[in-house]
C-alpha positions in Angstrom: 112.3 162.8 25.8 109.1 160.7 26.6 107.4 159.2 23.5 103.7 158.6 24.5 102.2 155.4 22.9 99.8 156.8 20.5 95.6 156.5 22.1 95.3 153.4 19.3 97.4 151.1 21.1 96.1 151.8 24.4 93.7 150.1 26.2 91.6 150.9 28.5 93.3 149.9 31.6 96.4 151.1 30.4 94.7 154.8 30.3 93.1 154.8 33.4 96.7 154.2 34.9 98.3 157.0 33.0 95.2 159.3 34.0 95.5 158.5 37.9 99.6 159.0 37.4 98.8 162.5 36.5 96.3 163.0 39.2 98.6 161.8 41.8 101.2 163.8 40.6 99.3 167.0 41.1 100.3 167.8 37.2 97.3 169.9 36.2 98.1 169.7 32.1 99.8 166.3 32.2 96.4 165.2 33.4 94.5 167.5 31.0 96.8 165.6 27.7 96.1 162.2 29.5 91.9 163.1 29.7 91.8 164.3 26.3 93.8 161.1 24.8 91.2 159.2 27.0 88.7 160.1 24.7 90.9 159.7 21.3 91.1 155.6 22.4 89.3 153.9 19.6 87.9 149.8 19.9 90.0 147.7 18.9 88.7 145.9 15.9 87.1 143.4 16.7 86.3 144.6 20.2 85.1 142.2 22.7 82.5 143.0 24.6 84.3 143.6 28.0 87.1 146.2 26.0 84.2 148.1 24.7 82.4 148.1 28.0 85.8 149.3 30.0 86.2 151.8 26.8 82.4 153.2 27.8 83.6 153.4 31.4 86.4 155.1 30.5 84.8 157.5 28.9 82.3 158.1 31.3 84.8 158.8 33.9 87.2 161.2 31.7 84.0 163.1 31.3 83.3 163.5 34.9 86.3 164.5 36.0 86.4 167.3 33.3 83.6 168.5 34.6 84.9 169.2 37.9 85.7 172.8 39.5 89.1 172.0 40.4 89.5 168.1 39.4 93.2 168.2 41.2 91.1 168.3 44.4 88.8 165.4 46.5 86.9 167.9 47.5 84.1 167.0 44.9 81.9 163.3 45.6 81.2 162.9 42.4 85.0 163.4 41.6 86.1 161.0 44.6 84.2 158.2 42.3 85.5 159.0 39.2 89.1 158.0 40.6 87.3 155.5 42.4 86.5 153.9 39.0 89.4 154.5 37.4 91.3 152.9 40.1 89.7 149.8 39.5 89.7 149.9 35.6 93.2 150.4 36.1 93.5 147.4 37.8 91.6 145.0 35.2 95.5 145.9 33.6 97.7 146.1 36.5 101.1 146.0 36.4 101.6 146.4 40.4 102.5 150.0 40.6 98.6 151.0 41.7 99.0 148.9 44.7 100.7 151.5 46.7 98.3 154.4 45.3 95.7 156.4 48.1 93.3 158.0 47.2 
């Protein structure tokens, strides 16, 4: 069994790499749990600026992509930028598995 880190300890990056996990394995409510934590992630106290600003981000992007018809799909623009985005949050964290990721 899988014990998720709880959204507290989380940052940012480290979300946006779960998210686009899910996405890329086609797991509709894996990626549903992994948007909804998204928006559980609190600041860290005290937050520096750039953690609150890739928190906002993050945010924003969870949001889009919930708002999508079908947001397993690329058929959507305004999808196509939300992974777009969280690609490169993802990145401000990366450990080297999002280098072989296409989107």
């Amino acid at each position: 069994m899988i014990i998720s880190p709880e959204p507290a300890s989380l940052t940012p990056a480290d979300q946006a790499a779960r998210i686009l996990a899910a996405w890329t394995s086609q797991n509709a409510t894996g990626l549903h749990e992994e948007l909804r934590r998204s928006l559980e992630i609190s600041s860290a106290q005290p937050a520096l600026a750039i953690q609150e600003e890739r928190l906002q981000l993050l945010r924003a992007v969870t949001e889009g992509i919930q708002d999508a018809p079908d947001p397993l799909t690329l058929e959507d623009p305004k999808l196509q930028r939300c992974l777009y985005l969280l690609r490169h949050l993802a990145q401000t964290g990366s450990t080297g598995f999002l280098d072989s990721m296409v989107f």
